[in-house]
Residue, then its C-alpha position, 0 to 999 in steps of 0.5 A: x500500500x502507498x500511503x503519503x510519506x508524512x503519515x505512519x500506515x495505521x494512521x493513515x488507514x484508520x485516523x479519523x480524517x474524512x473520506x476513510x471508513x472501515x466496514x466490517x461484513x459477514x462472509x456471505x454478505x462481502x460480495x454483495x457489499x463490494x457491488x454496491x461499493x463498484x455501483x456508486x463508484x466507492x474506492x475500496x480496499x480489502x484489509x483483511x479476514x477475520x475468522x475467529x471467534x467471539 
């Protein structure tokens, strides 16, 4: 990932500026979410999988 060089990455990826979200999703619902991002034209990026449990 490219990030402006005057920011550490997690601040980058999860500050509170505006613009940047971090959505979290069931599995099942991961490929209906991406849909939804690609129809409005959101820019997104997958940070990971989670598969623990709580």
């Amino acid at each position: 990932m490219e990030t402006d060089g005057n920011f550490r990455t997690d601040a980058y990826l999860f500050g509170e500026a505006q613009g940047r979200v971090v959505v979290s999703a069931d599995e099942s619902q991961t490929a209906g979410l991406e849909e939804v991002l690609h129809e409005h034209g959101v820019a997104f990026r997958v940070l990971g999988v989670w598969r623990g449990t709580i």
